[in-house]
C-alpha positions as CSV (number, residue, x, y, z in Angstrom):
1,X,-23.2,-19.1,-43.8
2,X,-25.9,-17.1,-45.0
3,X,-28.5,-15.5,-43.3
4,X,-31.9,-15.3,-44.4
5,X,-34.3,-12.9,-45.1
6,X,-36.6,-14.3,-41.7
7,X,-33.6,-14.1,-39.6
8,X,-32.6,-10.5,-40.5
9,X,-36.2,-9.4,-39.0
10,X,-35.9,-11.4,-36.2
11,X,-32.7,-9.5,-35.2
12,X,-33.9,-6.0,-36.4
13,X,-37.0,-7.1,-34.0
14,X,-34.8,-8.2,-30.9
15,X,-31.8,-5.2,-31.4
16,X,-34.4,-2.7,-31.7
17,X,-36.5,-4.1,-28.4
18,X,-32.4,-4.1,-26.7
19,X,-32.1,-0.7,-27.9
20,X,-35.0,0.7,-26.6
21,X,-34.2,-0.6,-23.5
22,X,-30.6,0.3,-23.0
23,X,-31.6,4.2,-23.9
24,X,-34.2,3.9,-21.5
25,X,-31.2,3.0,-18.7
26,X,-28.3,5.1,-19.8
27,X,-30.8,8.6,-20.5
28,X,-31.5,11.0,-23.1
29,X,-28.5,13.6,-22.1
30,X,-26.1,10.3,-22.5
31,X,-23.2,10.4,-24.9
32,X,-22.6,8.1,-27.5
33,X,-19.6,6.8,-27.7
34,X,-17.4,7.3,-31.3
35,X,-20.5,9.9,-32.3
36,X,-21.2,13.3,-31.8
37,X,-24.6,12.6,-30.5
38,X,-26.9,11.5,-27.5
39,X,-28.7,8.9,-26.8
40,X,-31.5,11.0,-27.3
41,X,-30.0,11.9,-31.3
42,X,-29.7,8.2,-31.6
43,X,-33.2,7.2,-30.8
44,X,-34.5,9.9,-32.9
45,X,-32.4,9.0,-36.1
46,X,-32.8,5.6,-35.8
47,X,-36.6,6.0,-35.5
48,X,-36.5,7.9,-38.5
49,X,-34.6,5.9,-41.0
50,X,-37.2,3.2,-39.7
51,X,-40.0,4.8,-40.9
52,X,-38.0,6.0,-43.9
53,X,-37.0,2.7,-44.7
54,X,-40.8,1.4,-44.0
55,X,-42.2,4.3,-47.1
56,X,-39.5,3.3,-49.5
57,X,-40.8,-0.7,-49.1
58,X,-44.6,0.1,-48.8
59,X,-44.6,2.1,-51.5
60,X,-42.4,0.7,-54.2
61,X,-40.2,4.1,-54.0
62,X,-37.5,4.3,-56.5
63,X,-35.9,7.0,-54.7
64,X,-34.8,7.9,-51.3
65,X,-36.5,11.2,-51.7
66,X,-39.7,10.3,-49.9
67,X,-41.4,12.7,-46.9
68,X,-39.9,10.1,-44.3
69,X,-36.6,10.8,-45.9
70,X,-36.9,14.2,-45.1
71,X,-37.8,13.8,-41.5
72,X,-34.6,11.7,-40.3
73,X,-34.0,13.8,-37.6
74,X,-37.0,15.0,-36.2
75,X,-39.1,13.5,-33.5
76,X,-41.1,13.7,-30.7
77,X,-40.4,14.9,-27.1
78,X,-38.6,13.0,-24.5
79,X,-41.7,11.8,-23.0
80,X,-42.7,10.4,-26.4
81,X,-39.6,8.9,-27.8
82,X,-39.6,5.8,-26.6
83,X,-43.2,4.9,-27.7
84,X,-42.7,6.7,-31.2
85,X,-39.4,4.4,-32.1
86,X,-41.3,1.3,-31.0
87,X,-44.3,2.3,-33.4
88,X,-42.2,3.1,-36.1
89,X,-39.7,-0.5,-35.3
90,X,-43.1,-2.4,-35.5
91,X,-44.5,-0.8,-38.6
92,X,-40.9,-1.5,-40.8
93,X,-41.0,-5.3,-39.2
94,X,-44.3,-5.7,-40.3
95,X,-44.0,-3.9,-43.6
96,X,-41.0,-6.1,-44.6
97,X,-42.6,-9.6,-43.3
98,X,-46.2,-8.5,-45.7
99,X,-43.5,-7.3,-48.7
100,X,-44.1,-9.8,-51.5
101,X,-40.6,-11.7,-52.6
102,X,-40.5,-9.8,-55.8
103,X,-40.9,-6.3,-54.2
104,X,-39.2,-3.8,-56.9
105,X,-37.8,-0.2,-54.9
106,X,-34.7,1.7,-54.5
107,X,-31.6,-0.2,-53.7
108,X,-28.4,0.6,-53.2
109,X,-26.0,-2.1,-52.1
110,X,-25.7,-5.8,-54.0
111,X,-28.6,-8.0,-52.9
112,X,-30.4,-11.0,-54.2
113,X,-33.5,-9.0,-54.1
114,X,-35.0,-5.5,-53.3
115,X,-36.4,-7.5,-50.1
116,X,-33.2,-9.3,-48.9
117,X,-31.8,-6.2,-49.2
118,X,-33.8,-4.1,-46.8
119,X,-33.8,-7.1,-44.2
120,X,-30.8,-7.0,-43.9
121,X,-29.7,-3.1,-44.5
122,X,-32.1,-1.9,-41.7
123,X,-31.2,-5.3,-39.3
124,X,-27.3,-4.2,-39.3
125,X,-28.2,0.1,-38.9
126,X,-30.1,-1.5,-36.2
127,X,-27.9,-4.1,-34.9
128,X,-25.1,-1.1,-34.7
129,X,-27.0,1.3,-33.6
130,X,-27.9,-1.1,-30.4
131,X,-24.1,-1.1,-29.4
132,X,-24.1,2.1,-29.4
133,X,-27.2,2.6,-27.3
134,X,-25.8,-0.2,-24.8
135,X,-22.3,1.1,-25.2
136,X,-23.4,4.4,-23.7
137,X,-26.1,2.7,-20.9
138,X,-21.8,0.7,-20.3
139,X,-22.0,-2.4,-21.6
140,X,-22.4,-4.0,-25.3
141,X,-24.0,-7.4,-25.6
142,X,-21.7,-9.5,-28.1
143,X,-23.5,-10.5,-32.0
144,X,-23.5,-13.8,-32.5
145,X,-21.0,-14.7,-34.8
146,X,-23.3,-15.5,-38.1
147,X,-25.0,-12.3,-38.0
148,X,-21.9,-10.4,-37.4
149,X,-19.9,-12.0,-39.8
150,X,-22.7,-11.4,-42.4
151,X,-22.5,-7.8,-41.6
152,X,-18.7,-7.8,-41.8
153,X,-19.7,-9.0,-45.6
154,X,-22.3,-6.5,-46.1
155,X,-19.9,-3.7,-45.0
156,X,-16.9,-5.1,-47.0
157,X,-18.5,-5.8,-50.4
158,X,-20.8,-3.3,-50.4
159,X,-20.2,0.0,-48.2
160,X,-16.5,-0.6,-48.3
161,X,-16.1,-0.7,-51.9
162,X,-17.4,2.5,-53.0
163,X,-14.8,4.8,-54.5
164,X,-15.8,7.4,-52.3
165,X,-14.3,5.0,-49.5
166,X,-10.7,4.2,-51.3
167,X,-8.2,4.6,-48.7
168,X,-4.9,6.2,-49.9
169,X,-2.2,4.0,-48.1
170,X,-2.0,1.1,-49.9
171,X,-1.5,-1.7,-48.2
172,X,-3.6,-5.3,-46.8
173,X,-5.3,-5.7,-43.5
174,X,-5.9,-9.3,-42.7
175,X,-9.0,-9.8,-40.6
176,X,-8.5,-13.0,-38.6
177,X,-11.8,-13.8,-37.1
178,X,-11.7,-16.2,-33.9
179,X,-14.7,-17.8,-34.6
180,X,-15.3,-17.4,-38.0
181,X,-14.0,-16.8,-42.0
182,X,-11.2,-14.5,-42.2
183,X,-10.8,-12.2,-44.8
184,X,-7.6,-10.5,-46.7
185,X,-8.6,-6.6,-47.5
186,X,-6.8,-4.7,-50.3
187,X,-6.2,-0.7,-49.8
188,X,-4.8,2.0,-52.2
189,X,-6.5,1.2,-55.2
190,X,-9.4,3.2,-56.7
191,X,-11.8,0.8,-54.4
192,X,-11.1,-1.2,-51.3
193,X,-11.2,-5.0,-52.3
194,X,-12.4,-7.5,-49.6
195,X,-12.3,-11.4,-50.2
196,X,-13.0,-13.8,-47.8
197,X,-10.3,-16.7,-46.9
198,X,-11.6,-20.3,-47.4
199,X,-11.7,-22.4,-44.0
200,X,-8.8,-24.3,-44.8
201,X,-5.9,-23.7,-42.2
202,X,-3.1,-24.4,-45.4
203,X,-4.9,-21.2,-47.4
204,X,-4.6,-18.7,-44.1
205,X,-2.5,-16.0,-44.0
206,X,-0.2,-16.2,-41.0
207,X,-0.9,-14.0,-38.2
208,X,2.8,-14.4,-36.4
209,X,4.3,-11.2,-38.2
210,X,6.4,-13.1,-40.4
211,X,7.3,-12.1,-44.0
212,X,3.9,-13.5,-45.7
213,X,1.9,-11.5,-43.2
214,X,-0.1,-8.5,-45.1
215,X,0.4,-5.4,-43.5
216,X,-1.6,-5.2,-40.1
217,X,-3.4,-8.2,-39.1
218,X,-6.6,-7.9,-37.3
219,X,-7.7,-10.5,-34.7
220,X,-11.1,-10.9,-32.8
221,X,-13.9,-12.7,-32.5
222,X,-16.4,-11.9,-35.2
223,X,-18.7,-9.4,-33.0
224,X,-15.9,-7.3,-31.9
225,X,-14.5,-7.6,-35.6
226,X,-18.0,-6.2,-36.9
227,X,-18.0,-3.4,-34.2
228,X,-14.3,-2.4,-35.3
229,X,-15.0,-2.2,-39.3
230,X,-17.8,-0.1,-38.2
231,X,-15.4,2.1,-36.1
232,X,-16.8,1.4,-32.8
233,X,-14.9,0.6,-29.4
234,X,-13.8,-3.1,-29.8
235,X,-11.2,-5.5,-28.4
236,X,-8.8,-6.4,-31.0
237,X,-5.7,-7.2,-31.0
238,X,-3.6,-5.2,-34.3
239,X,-0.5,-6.8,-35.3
240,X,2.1,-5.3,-37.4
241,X,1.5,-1.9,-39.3
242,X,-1.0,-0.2,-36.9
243,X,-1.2,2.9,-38.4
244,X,-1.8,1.0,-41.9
245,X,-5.0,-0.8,-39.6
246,X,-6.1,3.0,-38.8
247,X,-6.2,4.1,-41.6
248,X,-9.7,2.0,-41.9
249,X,-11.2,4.8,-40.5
250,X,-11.7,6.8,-43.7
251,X,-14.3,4.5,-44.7
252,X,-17.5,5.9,-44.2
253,X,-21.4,4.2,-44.0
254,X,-24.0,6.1,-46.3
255,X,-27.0,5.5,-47.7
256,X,-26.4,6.2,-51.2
């Protein structure tokens, strides 16, 4: 099911408000869990590539080298913070809701448009970046399963695929989402190549271990499959090859 360019701002909206919050709770000084930085470090990249992300749209930029660009990093003190990521979360919502539909800048994952893509590229750094605010304040509100398994997409077919994110082992990691499409992954080829599994119990892979299972099978519902792709903490259950599953790690999220 697709999402649409309306509902991607209405989560960036509501993930960035729940982030906010939860750093408010857990504290600047708070580590992050699976990253080497604070909640304060969070806060301040995020509010960064928000405003970063805003320039690029506003101004038609076709390249990431813009001021904002530059900035990602940098902020205010603590007494600001909060305040300064809120300003800069409302200027990029507002920005992309006033883009116009044929809105030509700098891309760099497959989209239907320049704006689809930016909806939905800041909506899931945001989206992520809220379970790791909440996931250092202790506990992690679940996606719902459209938006996370439209992520899962965005990360498998776009991010994934890079060559700079081929993982050696070669091998297949069936993702068997409880709630949602599964999707049969292919590793050890010059890219990493995703496809999702039609909804049709006779075309499934089996998830028993049997001889026609790939080599590690993944199983979740979609939110705690979108947190595990992006190598977050996550209840899943790995059957078969684990260290083939592990190997998922390599892959890397940049933005270009």
């Amino acid at each position: 099911m697709r999402v649409e360019i309306s509902e991607h701002l209405e989560h960036l909206e509501r993930d960035g408000a729940l982030l906010a919050s939860a750093a408010a709770s857990a504290g600047w000084d708070a580590p992050v869990p699976s990253l080497r930085w604070t909640v304060r470090d969070l806060v301040t990249h995020l509010g960064g590539v928000h405003r970063w992300a805003a320039a690029i749209v506003r101004d038609g930029a076709t390249s990431g080298d813009v001021p904002e660009g530059r900035a990602v990093g940098r902020g205010p003190g603590d007494g600001e913070l909060i305040d300064w990521f809120a300003e800069g979360l409302a200027a990029l919502v507002a920005t992309l809701r006033s883009a116009p539909v044929e809105l030509t800048c700098l891309t760099f994952l497959p989209a239907p448009s320049a704006l689809a893509f930016w909806a939905r590229r800041q909506a899931h750094e945001t989206a992520i970046h809220r379970a790791d605010a909440q996931a250092a304040a202790g506990t992690v509100t679940p996606f719902d399963a459209p938006f996370a398994q439209d992520g899962i997409a965005e990360l498998l077919l776009g991010f994934a695929a890079r060559r700079s994110n081929a993982v050696e082992s070669p091998g297949t990691l069936f993702l068997h989402a409880l709630d949602g499409p599964d999707w049969l992954v292919t590793l050890g080829g010059e890219r990493t190549l995703a496809e999702p599994i039609p909804d049709d119990a006779a075309q499934r892979q089996p998830v028993d271990g049997g001889k026609a299972a790939p080599g590690a099978t993944v199983t979740a519902t979609s939110s705690e499959l979108y947190l595990w792709l992006w190598n977050r903490p996550a209840q899943v259950s790995v059957l078969g090859d684990a260290a083939l599953a592990e190997q998922w790690r390599q892959v890397r999220v940049r933005w270009s």
